[in-house]
C-alpha positions in Angstrom: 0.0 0.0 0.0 1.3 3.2 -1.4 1.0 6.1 1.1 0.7 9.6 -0.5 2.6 12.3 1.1 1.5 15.9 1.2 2.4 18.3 -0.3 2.9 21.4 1.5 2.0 25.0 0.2 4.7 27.4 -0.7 4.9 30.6 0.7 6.2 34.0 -0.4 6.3 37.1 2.2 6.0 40.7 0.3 6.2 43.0 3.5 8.8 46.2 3.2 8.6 45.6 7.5 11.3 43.2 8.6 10.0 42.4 11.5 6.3 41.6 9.7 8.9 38.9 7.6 10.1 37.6 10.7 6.9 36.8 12.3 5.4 35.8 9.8 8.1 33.4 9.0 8.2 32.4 13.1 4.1 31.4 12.8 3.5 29.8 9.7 6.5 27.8 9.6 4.7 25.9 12.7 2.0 25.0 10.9 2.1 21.7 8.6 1.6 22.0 5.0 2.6 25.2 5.0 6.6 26.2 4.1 8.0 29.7 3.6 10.2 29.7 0.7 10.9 33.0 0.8 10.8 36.8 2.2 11.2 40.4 0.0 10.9 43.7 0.9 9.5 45.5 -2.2 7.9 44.1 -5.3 11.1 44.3 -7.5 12.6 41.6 -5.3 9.3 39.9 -5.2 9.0 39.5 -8.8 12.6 38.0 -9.4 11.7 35.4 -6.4 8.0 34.5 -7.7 10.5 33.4 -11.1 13.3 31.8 -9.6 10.9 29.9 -6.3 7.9 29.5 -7.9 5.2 29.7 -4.9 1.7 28.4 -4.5 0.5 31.4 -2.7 1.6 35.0 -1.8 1.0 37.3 1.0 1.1 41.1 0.1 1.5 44.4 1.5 -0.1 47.5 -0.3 2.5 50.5 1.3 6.0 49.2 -0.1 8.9 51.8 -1.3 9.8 51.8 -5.0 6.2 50.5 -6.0 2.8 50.2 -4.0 1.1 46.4 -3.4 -1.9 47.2 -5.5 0.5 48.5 -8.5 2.4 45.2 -8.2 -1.2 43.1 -8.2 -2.8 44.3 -11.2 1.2 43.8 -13.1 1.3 40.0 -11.5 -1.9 38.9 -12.6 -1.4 40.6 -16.2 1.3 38.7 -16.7 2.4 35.8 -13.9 -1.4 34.9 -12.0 -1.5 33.7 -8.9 -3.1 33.2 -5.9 -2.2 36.3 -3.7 -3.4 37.4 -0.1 -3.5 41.3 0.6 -2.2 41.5 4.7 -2.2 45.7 4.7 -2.7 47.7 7.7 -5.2 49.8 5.6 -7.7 47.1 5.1 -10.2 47.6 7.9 -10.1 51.6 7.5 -13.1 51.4 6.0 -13.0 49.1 2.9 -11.6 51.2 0.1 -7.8 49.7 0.0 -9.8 45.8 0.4 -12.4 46.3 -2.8 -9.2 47.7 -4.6 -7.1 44.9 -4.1 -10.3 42.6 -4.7 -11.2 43.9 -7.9 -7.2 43.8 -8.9 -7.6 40.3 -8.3 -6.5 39.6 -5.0 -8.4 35.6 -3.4 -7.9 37.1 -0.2 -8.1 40.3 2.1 -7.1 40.9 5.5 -5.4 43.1 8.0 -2.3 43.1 10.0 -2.6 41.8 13.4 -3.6 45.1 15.3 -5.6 45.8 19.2 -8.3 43.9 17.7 -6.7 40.2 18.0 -3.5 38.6 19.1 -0.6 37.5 16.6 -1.7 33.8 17.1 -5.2 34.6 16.1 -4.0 36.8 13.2 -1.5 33.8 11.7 -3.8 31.4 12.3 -6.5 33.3 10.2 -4.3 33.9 7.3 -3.0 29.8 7.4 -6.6 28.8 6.6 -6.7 31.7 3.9 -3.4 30.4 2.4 -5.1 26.8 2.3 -8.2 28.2 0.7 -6.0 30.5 -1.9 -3.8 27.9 -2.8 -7.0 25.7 -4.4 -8.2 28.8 -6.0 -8.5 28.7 -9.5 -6.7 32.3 -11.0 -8.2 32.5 -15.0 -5.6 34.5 -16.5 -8.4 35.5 -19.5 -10.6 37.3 -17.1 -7.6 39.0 -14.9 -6.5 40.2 -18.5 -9.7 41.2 -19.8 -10.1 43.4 -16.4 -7.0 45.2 -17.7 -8.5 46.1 -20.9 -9.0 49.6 -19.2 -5.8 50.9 -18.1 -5.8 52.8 -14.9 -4.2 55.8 -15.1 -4.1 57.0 -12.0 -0.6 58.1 -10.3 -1.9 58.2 -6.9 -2.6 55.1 -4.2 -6.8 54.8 -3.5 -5.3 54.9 0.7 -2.3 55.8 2.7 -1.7 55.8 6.1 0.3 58.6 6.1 -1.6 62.1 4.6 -0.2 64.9 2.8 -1.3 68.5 3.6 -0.9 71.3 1.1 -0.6 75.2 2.1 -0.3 77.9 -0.5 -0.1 81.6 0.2 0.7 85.0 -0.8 0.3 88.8 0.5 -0.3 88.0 4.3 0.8 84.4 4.4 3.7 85.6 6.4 1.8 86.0 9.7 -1.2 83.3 8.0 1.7 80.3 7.8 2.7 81.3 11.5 -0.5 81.0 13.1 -1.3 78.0 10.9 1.7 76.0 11.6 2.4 77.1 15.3 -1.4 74.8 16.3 0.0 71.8 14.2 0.6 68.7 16.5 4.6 67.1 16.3 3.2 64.7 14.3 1.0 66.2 12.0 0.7 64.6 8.6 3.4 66.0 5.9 3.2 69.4 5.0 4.0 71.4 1.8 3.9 75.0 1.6 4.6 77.8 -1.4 4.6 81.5 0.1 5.5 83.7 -2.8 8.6 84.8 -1.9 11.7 85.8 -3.1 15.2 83.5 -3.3 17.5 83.6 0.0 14.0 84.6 2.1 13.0 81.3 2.2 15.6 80.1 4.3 15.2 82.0 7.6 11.5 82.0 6.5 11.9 78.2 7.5 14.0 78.7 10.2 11.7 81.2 12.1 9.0 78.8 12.2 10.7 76.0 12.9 11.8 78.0 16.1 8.0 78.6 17.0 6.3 75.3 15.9 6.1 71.8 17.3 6.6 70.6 13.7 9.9 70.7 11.9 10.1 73.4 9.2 12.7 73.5 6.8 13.6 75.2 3.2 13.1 71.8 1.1 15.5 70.3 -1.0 15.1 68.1 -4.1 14.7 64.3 -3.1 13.0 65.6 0.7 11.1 63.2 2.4 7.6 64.0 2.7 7.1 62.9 6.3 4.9 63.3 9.1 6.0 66.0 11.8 7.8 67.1 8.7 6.9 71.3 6.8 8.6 71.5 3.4 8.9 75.4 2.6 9.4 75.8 -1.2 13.1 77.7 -2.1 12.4 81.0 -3.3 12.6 81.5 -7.1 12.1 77.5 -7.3 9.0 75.3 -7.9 8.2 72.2 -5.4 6.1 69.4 -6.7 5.1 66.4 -4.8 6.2 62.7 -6.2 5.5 58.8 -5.2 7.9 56.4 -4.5 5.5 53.5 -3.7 3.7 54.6 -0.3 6.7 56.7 0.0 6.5 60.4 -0.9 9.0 62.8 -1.6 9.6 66.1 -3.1 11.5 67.6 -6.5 12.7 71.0 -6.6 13.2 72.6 -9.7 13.6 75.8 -11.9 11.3 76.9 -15.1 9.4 79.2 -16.3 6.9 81.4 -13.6 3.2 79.8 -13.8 0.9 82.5 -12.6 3.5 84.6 -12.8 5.0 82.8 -9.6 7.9 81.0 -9.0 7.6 79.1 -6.3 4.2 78.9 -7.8 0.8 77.3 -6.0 -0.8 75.9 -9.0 2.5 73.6 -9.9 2.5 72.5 -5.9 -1.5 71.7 -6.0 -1.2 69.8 -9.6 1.4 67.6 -8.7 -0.3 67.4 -5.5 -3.9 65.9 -7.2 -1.7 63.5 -9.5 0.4 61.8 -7.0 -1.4 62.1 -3.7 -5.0 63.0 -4.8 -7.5 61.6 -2.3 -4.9 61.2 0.6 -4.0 64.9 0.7 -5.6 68.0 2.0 -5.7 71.6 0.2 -5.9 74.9 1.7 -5.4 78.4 -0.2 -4.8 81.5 2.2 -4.3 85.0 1.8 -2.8 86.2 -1.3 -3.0 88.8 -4.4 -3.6 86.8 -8.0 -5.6 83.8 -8.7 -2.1 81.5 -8.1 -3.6 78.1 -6.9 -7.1 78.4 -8.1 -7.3 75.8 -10.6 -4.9 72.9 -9.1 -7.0 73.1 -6.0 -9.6 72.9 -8.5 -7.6 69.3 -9.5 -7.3 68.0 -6.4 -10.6 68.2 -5.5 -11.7 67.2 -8.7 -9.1 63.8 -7.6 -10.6 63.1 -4.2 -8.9 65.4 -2.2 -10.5 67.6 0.8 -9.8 71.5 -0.1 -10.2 74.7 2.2 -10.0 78.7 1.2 -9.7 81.0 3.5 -13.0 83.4 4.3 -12.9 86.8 3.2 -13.0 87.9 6.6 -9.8 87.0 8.0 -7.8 87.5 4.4 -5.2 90.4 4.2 -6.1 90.3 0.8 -8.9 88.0 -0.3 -7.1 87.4 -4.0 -6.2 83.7 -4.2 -8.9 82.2 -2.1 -11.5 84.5 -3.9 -10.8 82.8 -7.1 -10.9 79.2 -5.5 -13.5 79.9 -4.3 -15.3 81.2 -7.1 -14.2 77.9 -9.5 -15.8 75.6 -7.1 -12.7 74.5 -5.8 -13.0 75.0 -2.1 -15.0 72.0 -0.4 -15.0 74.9 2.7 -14.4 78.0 3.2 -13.5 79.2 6.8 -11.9 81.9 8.7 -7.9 81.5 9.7 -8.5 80.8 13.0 -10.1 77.1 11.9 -7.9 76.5 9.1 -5.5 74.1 10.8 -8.3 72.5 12.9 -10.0 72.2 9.4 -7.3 70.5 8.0 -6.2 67.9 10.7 -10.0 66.8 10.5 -9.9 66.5 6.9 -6.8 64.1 7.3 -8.3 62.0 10.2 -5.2 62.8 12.2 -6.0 60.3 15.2 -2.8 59.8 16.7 -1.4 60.6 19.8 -0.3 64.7 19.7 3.8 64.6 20.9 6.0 67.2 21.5 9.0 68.0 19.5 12.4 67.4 21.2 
């Protein structure tokens, strides 16, 4: 009598956290029929180990550097499909990261051990979804046929981290310092254009920083866009937000002046909408011109929350007039509420800390 031995499913980790890897690894490996075969850290690495180890099932993250989980999904099952588990931190926020990765062809959804259940419970969830994934059937026609539509967009449907964006003019001086001074130590990323001229910026900065809980510096090309973090725009330069994965940064460069600005508003806001879009927040303050009008006009129009200034409160009621007037500005309040606005906009829930 011939005795069938079973085989076990093979694993591959995608988490950018090493110490997710390493638990992970530590609980399934305990379980039988299941084997880790291998651990990467961002989907590049991923893709040359899904060739070269050939797993039954994968586990994925969604916030990775270098390119986000839900990016990586719709490539694998274009072109390699597989049975793939999404295990993101974003998943029970409220559903919108989980239909995304569901409708990019993920078998399985779940989040991240968290306050809700213990690290046991958590692996022990995902071992019976790995046994149920590795059975599913992946139909590389449909997964293809889904992709008939590319998506175009830039920016991730969720991140955990948020990105604020601040433009100014006439008056944003004192605006900026009574904005920024009621910002938490760890309030979400921060960009700011003030018009302003070269060599201003940099004490600009440094003054704030000297009265705020955040950190406020003169940004340089390549900054990380951080949380706790306010990146002033260099006088006589333009700042525009990019993606790295979940990762954000910005790029500072010359050109030509767009609304007759340089740092301008309207190149911050754009580039703001295309790479963030509904995981920033906008807000236009005082200022002469209509600088800024029409990219927070684009971010809204990509899912972002937007704010002007009120009339009321304005030095000169330029910039946020014409927001205002395009439709652009989701609300419209006095200074005195734009930061608390703003934080509630970006569902800052953590823990306020001091700097130093």
């Amino acid at each position: 009598m011939t005795i069938a031995l079973q085989t076990k499913i093979r694993v591959l980790i995608v988490d950018d956290s090493a110490i997710v890897r390493k638990i992970l690894c530590q609980q399934l490996n305990q379980h039988r029929g299941i084997e880790i075969v291998g651990t990467a850290p961002d989907p590049y690495i991923a893709r040359d180990k899904i060739v070269a180890l050939n797993p039954d099932v994968l586990t994925l993250d969604v916030e990775m550097p270098r390119m986000d989980g839900i990016t990586f999904l719709r490539k694998l099952m274009e072109y390699h499909p597989m049975p793939v588990i999404v295990l993101s931190s974003l998943t029970p926020k409220g559903g919108k990261t989980a239909m995304e990765a569901l409708a990019a062809g993920a078998v399985e959804v779940m989040s991240k051990p968290g306050p809700a259940y213990t690290v046991g419970d958590a692996c022990n969830a995902l071992v019976e979804k790995i046994k149920v994934a590795s059975r599913a059937r992946i139909n590389r026609n449909i997964t293809v046929q889904s992709r008939r539509a590319p998506v175009k967009r830039l920016h991730m449907v969720e991140t955990t981290n948020k990105i604020l964006a601040i433009g100014a003019s006439t008056g944003g001086v004192q605006a900026l310092a009574q904005v920024l001074s009621a910002l938490p130590a760890n309030a979400p990323g921060t960009l700011i254009v003030q018009h302003m001229p070269a060599h201003f910026t940099t004490s600009f900065a440094e003054r704030l920083n000297n009265e705020c809980e955040v950190n406020v510096k003169e940004a340089q090309d390549g900054d990380r866009v951080i949380p706790g973090s306010v990146l002033i725009a260099p006088g006589g330069l333009h700042m525009l937000l990019q993606r790295s994965g979940a990762n954000y940064y910005v790029t500072v460069k010359d050109g030509p002046p767009v609304c007759r600005q340089k740092p301008s508003v309207e190149v911050l806001f754009h580039s703001v909408a295309k790479f963030a879009g509904a995981n920033a927040v906008g807000a236009i303050l005082t200022g002469m011109g209509n600088d800024g009008a029409d990219g927070l006009m684009n971010m809204r129009q990509a899912g972002a929350h937007t704010i002007a200034q009120d009339e009321a409160s304005c030095i000169v009621f330029g910039m946020p007039k014409e927001a205002i007037e395009l439709g652009a500005a989701e609300k419209v309040v006095p200074l005195s509420e734009i930061t608390q606005t703003m934080l509630k906009f970006a569902q800052d829930k953590t823990k306020n800390v001091r700097k130093g």
